[in-house]
C-alpha positions as CSV (number, residue, x, y, z in Angstrom):
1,X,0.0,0.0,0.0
2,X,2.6,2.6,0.9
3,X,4.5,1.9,-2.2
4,X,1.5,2.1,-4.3
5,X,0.8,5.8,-2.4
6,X,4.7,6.5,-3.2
7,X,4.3,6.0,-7.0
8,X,1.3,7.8,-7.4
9,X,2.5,11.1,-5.5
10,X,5.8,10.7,-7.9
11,X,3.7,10.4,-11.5
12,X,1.7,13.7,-10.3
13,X,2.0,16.8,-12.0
14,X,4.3,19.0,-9.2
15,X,2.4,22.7,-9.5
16,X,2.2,26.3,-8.2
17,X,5.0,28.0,-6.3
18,X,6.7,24.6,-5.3
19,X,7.4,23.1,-8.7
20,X,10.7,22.0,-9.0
21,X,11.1,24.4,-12.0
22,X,10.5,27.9,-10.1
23,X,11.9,26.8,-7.2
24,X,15.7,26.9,-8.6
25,X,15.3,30.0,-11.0
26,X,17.0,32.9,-9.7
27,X,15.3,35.4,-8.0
28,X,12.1,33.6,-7.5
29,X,11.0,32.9,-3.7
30,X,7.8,30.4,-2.9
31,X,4.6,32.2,-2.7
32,X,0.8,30.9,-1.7
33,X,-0.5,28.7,-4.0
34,X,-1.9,29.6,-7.0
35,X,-0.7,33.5,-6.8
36,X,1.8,34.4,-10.8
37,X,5.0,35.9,-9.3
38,X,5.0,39.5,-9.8
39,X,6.8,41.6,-12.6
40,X,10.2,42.9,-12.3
41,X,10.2,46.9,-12.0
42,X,11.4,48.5,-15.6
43,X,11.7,52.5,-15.9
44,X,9.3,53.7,-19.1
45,X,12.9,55.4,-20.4
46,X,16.4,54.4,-20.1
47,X,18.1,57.0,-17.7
48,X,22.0,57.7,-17.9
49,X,23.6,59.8,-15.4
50,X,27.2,60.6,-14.1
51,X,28.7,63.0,-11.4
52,X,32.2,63.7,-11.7
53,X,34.6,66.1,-9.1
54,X,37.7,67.7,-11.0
55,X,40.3,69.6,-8.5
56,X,42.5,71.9,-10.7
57,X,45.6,74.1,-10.0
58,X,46.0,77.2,-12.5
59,X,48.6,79.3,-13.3
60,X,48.4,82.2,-15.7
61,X,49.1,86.0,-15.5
62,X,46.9,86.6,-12.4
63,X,48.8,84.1,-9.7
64,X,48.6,80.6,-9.1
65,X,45.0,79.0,-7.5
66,X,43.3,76.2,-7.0
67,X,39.4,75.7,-8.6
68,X,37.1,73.0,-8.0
69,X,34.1,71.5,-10.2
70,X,30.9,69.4,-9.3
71,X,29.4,68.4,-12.3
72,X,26.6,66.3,-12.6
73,X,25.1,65.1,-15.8
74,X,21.9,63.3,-16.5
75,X,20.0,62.0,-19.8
76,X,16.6,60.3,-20.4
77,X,15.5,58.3,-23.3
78,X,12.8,56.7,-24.7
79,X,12.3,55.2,-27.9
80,X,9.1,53.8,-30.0
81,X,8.0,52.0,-33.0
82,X,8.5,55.2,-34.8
83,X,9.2,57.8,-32.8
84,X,12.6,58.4,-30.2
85,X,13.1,61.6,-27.4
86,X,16.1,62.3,-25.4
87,X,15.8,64.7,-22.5
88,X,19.5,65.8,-21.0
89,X,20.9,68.2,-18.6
90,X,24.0,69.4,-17.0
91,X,25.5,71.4,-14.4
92,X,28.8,73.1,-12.8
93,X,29.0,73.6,-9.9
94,X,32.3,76.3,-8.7
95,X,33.4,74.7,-5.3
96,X,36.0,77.9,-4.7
97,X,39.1,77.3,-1.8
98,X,37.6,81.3,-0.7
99,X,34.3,81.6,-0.9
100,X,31.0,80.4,-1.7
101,X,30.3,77.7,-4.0
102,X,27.9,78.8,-7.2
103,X,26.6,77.9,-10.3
104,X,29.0,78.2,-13.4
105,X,26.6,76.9,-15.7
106,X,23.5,75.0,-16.1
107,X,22.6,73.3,-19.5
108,X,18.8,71.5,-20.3
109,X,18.4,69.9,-23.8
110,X,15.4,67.7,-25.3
111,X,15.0,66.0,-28.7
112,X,12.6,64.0,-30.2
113,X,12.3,62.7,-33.9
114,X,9.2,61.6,-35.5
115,X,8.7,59.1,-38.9
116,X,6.1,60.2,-41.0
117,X,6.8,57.7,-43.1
118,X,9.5,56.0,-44.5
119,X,10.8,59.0,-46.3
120,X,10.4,61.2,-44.2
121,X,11.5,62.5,-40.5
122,X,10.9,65.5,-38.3
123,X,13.1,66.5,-35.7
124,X,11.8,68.9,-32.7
125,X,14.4,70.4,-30.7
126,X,15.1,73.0,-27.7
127,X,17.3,73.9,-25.3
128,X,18.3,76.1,-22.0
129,X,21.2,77.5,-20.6
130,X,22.5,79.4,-18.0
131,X,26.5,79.9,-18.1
132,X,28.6,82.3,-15.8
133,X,32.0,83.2,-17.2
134,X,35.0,82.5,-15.1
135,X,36.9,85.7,-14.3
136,X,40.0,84.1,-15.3
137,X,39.2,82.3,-18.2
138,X,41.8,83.0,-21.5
139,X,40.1,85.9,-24.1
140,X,38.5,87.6,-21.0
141,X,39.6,90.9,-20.9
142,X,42.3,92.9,-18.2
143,X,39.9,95.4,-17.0
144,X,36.8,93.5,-16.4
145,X,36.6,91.6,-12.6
146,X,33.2,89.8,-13.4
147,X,32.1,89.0,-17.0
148,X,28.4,88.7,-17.8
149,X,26.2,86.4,-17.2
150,X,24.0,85.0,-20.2
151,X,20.7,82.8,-20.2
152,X,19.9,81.6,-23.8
153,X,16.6,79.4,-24.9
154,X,16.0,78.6,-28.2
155,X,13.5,76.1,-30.5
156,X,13.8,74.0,-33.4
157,X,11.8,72.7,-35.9
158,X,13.5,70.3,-38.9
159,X,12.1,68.1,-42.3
160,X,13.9,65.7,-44.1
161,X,12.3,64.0,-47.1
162,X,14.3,61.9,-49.3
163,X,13.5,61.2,-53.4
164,X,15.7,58.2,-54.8
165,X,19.0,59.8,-54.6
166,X,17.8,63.3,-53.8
167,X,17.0,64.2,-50.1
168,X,15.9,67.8,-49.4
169,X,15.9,69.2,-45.5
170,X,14.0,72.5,-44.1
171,X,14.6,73.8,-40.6
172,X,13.6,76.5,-38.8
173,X,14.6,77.7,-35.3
174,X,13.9,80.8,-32.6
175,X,16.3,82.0,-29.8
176,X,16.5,84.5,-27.6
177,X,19.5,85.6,-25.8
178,X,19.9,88.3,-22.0
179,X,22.8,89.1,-20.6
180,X,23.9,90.4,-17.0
181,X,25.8,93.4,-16.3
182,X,29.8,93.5,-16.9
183,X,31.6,94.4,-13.6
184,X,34.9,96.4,-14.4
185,X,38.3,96.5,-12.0
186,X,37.3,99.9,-11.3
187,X,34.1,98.4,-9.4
188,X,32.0,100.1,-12.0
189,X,29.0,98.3,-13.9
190,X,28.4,98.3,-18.1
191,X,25.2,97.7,-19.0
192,X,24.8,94.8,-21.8
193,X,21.3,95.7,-22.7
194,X,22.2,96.5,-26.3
195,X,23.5,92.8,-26.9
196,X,20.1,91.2,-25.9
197,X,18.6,90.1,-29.1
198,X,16.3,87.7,-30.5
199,X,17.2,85.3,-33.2
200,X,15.3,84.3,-36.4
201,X,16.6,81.3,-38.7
202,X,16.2,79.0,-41.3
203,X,17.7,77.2,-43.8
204,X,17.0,74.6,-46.8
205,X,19.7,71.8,-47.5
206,X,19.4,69.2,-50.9
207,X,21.8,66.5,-51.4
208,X,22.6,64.1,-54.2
209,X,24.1,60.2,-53.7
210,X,26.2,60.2,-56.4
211,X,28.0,57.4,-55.1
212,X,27.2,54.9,-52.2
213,X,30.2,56.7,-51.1
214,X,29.7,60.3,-51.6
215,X,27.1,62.9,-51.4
216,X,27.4,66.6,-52.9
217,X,24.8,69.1,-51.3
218,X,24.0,72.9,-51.4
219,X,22.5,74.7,-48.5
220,X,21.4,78.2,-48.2
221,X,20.7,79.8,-44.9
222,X,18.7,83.0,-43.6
223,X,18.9,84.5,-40.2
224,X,17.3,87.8,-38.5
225,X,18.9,89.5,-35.4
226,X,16.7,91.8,-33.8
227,X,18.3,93.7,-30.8
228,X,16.7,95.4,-27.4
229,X,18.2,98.4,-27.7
230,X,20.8,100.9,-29.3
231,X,24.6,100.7,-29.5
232,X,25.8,103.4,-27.3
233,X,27.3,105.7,-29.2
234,X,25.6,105.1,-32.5
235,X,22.2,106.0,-31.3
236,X,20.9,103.0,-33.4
237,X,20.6,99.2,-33.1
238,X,22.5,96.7,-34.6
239,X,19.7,94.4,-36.2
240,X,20.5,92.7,-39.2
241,X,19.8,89.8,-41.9
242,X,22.5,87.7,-42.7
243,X,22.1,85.2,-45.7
244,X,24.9,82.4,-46.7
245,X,25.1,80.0,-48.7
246,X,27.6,76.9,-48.9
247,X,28.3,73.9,-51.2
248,X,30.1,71.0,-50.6
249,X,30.7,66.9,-50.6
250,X,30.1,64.1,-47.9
251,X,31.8,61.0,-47.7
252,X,31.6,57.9,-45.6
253,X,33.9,54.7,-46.2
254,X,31.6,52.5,-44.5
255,X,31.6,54.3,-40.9
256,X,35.8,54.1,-40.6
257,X,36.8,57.1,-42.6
258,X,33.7,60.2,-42.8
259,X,34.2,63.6,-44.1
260,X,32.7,66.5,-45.2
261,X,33.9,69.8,-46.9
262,X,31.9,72.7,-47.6
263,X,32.9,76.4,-49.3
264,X,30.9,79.2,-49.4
265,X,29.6,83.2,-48.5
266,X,28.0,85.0,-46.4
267,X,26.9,88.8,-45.7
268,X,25.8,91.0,-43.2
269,X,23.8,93.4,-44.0
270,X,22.1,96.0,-41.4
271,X,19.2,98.1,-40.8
272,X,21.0,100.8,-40.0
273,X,22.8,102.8,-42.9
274,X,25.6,104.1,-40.9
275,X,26.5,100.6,-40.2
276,X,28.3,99.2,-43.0
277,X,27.5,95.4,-44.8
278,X,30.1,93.1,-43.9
279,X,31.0,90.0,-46.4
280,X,32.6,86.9,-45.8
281,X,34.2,83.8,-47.1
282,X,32.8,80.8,-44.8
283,X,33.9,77.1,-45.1
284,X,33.7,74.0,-43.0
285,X,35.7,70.8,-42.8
286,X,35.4,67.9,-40.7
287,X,37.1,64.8,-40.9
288,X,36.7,61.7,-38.5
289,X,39.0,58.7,-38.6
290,X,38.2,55.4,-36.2
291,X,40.4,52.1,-38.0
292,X,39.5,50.2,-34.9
293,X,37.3,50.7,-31.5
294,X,41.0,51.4,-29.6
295,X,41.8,54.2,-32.1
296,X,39.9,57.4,-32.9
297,X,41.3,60.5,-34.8
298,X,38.5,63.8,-35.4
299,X,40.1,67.1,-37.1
300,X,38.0,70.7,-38.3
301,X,39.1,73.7,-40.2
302,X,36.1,76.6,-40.2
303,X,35.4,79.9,-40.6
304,X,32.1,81.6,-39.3
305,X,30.6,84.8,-39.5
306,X,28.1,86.1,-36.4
307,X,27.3,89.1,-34.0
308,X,30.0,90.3,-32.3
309,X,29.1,89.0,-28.8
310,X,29.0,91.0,-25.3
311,X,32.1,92.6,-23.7
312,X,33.3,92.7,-27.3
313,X,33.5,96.0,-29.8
314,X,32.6,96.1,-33.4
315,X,29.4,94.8,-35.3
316,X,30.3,91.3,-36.3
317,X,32.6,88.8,-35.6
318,X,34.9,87.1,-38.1
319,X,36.4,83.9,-36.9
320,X,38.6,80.8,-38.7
321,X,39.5,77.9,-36.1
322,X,41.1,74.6,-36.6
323,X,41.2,71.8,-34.3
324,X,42.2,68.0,-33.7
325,X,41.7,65.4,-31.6
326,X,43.7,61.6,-31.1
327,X,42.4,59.0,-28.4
328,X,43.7,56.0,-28.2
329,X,42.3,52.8,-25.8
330,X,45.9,51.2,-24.3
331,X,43.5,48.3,-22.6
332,X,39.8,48.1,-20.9
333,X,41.3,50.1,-18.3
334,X,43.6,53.1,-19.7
335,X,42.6,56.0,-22.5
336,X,45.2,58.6,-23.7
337,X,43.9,61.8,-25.3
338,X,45.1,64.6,-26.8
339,X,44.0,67.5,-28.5
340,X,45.0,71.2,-30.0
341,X,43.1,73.9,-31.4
342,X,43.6,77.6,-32.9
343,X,41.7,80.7,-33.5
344,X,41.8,83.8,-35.2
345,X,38.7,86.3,-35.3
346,X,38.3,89.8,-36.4
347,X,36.2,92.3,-34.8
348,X,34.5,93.8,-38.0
349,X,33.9,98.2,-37.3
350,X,36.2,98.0,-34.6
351,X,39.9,97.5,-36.4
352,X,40.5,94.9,-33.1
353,X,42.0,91.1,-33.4
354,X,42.1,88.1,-31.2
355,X,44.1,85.1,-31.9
356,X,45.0,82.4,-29.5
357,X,45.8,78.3,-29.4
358,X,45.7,75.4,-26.8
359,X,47.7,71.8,-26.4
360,X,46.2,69.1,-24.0
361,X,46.9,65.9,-22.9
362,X,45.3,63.7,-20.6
363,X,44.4,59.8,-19.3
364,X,41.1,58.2,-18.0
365,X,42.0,55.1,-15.9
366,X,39.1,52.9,-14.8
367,X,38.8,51.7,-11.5
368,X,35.4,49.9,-11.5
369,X,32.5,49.6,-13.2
370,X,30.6,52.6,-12.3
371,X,34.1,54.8,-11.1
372,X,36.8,56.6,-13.6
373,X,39.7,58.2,-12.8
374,X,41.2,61.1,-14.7
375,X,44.0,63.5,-15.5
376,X,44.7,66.5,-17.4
377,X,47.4,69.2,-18.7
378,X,46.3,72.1,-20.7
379,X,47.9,74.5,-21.8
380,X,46.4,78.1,-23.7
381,X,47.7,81.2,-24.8
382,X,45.7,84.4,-25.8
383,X,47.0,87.5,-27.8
384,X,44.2,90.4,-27.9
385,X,45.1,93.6,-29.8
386,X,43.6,95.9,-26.7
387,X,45.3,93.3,-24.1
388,X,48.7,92.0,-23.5
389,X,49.2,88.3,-23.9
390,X,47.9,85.7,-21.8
391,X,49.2,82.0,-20.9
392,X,47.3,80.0,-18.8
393,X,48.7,76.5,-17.8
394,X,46.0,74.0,-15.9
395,X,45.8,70.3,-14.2
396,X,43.3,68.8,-13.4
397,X,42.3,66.0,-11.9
398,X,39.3,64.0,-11.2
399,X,36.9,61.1,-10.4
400,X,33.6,60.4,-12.1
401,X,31.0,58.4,-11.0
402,X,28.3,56.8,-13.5
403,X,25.2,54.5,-14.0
C-alpha cells in the first residue's frame, strides 16, 4: 500500500509555487498557491547619469590657484516603434578654496524625432542654458573683474524628405538671448542691454548620392537678429539679416573614414545705414577617422561669421578655427587623449584682433565599473590687440562616478 501511495505522488504533476522548475530559478522565492510571481520593475525610459569632481591648479598671469568643479550630468531616453526623445541636462557647480560655491553653468536639452513615413523624418528640438564666465578664463579681458552672465533658450523645428538619390531638409529655429551686467576692475557696472537680441533662422539643405560613397549638397541659410536696444554711441541698433550660402561633398567609407567639406559666403547686412555690410568667405571641414574601436582621430578647419558677442566692440565677428583630436584605448582600463586647437577672429567696425591656441593631454584610468579616474594638462595662450598676452597653464584632476 505505501508503495502504491509512493508512486502515485511521484507520477503527479508538481504545480504552483513549489514546482521544481521555479523553485531553482534565480530570483524567485515560494509564494501561496496559485498567486503568478510579480513583474520585475522597468523604468518607461532608459536613464544615464554621471557625477564627476575635478580639483584643478592654474597658473596664468593673475597668480597661481586652486578651482574646484561638481558636475553632474543626467540624460533620459525613450524610444518607439516610430518615434525616439532624449531629455539631457547638465550642471557646474564652482566649489572655490575662498568663498561660496555657485553655479558656473547649467545646460537643459530635449529631442525627439518623428517618422512620417518611411521618407520622411521630423526632428523637434530645444534647449536652455544658463552659463557664468569664469573671471579668469583665457580671451577675458584685463579690466573686467566679473564678466556677464547670459541665459539663452532657443527652438527648433526640422524636415527631411528623401527622393531616390535626392534628399531635401527645411529647418527653422527661434532664440532668444539676456545678458547680466559686466563688472569692471574699477568696481563700475556696463550695462549689456544692447547685446540682448532675438534670433530668427532657417535654412533649406538638398543633397545628391552620387555614389554609395559620396554625397554633394548645397544649403542656403537666412537669419534675423533683432536687438533690445541701441549701441551706445551710435544712437541706433545693430539688427540685421544675414544670408549664406555653402556647397560641398560628404563622404563615408563604411563608418571608418567620414568627411565633409563645404565652401561658401556669407553677408551681413544692417538696418541701419551708418552701419556698413560686412562679407565673408565661410567654409567648413570635418574629418573623423576610427580604423579600430581602440583608435579614434577627429580634425576641423572653419570659418564663421556672427554678431559680435558681449564685452566685445565692433558689429560682427569674423572667426577661422582649426582643431584635432587623437584618443587612443591602451587596454579596458587606460585612455590617452590629446587635443589642440587655434583661432583667429576679427572684430569687423572695430579695427580689433584676437588670436589664441591650446595643447592638452590627458588619461582616464578605470577603476570599476561605475568609477573613472582622470587627468589632465592644458595649456592656452591668448593675444588680444587691446590686451597683453595671456598664458594659462591647468591640471586637473578628477573622479567620475556613473550609472
Amino acid at each position: 500500500m505505501k508503495l502504491f501511495v509512493g508512486l502515485l505522488l511521484a507520477a503527479a504533476p508538481i504545480t504552483g509555487a513549489w514546482a521544481a522548475d521555479d523553485r531553482l530559478e534565480p530570483g524567485l522565492y515560494p509564494v501561496a498557491p496559485g498567486t503568478p510571481p510579480g513583474e520585475p520593475f522597468d523604468l518607461p525610459v532608459d536613464v544615464d547619469w554621471s557625477v564627476a569632481l575635478r580639483g584643478s591648479y592654474v597658473e596664468d598671469d593673475d597668480g597661481s590657484r586652486y578651482e574646484a568643479l561638481l558636475v553632474p550630468q543626467v540624460s533620459l531616453t525613450r524610444a518607439g516603434g516610430r518615434w525616439g526623445a532624449t531629455l539631457d541636462g547638465e550642471a557646474e557647480l564652482a566649489l572655490p578654496v575662498e568663498g561660496e560655491a555657485h553655479l558656473e553653468s547649467l545646460r537643459l536639452g530635449a529631442s525627439g524625432t518623428y517618422a512620417l513615413d518611411s521618407l520622411t523624418d521630423v526632428t523637434l528640438s530645444g534647449a536652455l542654458a544658463y552659463i557664468q564666465p569664469n573671471p579668469h578664463d583665457p580671451g577675458i579681458a584685463d579690466d573686467v573683474a566679473d564678466p556677464a552672465d547670459s541665459i539663452s533658450g532657443s527652438v527648433g523645428l526640422g524636415v527631411t524628405r528623401r527622393f531616390g538619390l535626392f534628399s531635401a531638409s527645411l529647418d527653422g529655429g527661434l532664440a532668444r538671448t539676456v545678458y547680466g551686467p559686466t563688472t569692471l576692475t574699477d568696481n563700475t557696472e556696463r550695462l549689456n542691454g544692447e547685446d540682448n537680441l532675438w534670433a530668427i533662422d532657417g535654412g533649406l539643405r538638398v543633397g545628391y548620392q552620387i555614389t554609395p560613397i559620396f554625397e554633394v549638397f548645397g544649403r542656403g541659410t537666412l537669419k534675423r537678429d533683432i536687438f533690445d536696444h541701441d549701441v551706445p554711441g551710435l544712437g541706433v541698433k545693430a539688427d540685421a539679416t544675414q544670408y549664406a550660402v555653402h556647397a560641398g561633398v560628404v563622404g563615408n567609407w563604411r563608418g571608418i573614414l567620414t568627411a565633409e567639406a563645404s565652401v561658401g559666403a556669407g553677408l551681413r547686412r544692417f538696418d541701419a545705414g551708418v552701419l556698413d555690410e560686412i562679407e565673408s568667405t565661410l567654409f567648413d571641414a570635418r574629418l573623423t577617422y576610427t580604423p579600430n574601436s581602440t583608435v579614434s582621430l577627429s580634425a576641423g578647419l572653419g570659418r564663421t561669421l556672427e554678431a559680435a558677442g558681449v564685452d566685445a566692440n565692433g558689429t560682427a565677428r569674423i572667426e577661422t578655427r582649426a582643431d584635432v583630436a587623437l584618443a587612443y584605448t591602451v587596454n579596458r582600463l587606460l585612455r590617452l587623449r590629446s587635443s589642440a586647437d587655434w583661432y583667429e577672429a576679427d572684430l569687423e567696425g572695430s579695427g580689433e584682433t584676437e588670436t589664441g591656441y591650446g595643447l592638452g593631454l590627458g588619461a582616464d584610468y578605470r577603476l570599476g565599473p561605475h568609477t573613472q579616474l582622470s587627468a589632465d594638462y592644458g595649456y592656452a595662450r591668448t593675444e588680444k590687440s587691446t590686451d597683453t598676452p595671456e598664458d594659462t597653464h591647468r591640471v586637473t584632476v578628477g573622479v567620475t562616478v556613473s550609472r
